[in-house]
N, C-alpha and C positions, 0 to 999 in steps of 0.2 A: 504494500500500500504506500500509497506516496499522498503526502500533505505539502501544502507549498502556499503562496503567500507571496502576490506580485506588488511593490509598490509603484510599477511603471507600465504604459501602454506598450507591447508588444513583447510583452518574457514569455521565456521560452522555456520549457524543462524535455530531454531527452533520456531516453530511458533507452540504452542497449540493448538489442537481440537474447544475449545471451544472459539476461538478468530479467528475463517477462520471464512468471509464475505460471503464464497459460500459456499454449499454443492457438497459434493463430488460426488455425481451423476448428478449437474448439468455439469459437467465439463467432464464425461464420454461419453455425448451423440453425436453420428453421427451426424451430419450439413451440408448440404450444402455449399456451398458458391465458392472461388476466392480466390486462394493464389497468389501474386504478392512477387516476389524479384530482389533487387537491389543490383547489384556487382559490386565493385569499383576493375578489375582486376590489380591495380595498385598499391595496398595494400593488395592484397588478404581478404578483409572482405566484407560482405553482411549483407545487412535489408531486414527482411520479415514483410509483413503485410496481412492481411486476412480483409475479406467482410463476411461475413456469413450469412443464412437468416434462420431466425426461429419465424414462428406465435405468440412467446410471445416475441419478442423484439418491440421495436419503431425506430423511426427514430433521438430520440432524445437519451442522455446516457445512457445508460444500468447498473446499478451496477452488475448483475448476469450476464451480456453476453458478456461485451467489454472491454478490455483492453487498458490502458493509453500507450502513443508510450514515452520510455525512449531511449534517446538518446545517442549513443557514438560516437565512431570513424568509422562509417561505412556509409553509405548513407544514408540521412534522407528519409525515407518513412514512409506516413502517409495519414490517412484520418483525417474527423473534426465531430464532432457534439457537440453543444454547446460551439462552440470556442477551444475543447480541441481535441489534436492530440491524436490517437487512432492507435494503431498498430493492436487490435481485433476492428471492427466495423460489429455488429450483425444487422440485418434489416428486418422486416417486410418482409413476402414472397407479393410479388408484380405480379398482372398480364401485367404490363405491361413493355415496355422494360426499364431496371434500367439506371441511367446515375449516376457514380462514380465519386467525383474530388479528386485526391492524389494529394500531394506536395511530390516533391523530392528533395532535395538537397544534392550537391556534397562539399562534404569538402575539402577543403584545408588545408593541414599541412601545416607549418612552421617547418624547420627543421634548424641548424644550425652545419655546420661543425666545431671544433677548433683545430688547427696546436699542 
């Protein structure tokens, strides 16, 4: 995972070939699943998060299939496995009917006017 933090127009971060966690074909392949999003019309931003189902994931983390949910200023949307919020959560294809639990949360800014 990479965290970063630009204070100028046009930065750039390069990540080499030989230090990605996934392959590039696993990231190209058609999926099923459930995209959900949440807009905050009152700031104009939005959170998406996805479900997806694929015969080689589990029910638990996936390093190859799911991604961590990074949080800013738009409405928290998330699922959970292993305690960790997941904006990608990959699962097992199931025959029976699936039951989801997302958290949302709505933020509050703080704003301050000065004369």
């Amino acid at each position: 995972m990479v965290y970063g933090l630009a204070n100028t127009d046009g930065a750039t971060i390069t990540i080499p070939a030989a230090a990605r966690a996934h392959s590039a074909a696993a990231l190209k392949t058609t999926v099923s699943g459930i995209k959900l999003i949440a807009k905050d019309l009152e700031v104009g931003s939005q959170q998406e998060t996805r479900i997806r189902f694929n015969e080689q994931a589990t029910e638990a983390y996936d390093l190859a299939y799911d991604a961590y949910y990074l949080s800013g200023y738009a409405p928290q949307l998330y699922t959970m496995a292993d305690q960790l919020p997941l904006m990608v959560n990959s699962l097992p294809v199931c025959k029976r009917t699936p039951k989801f639990h997302y958290t949302l949360k709505k933020l509050w800014l703080k704003t301050s006017l000065s004369n």
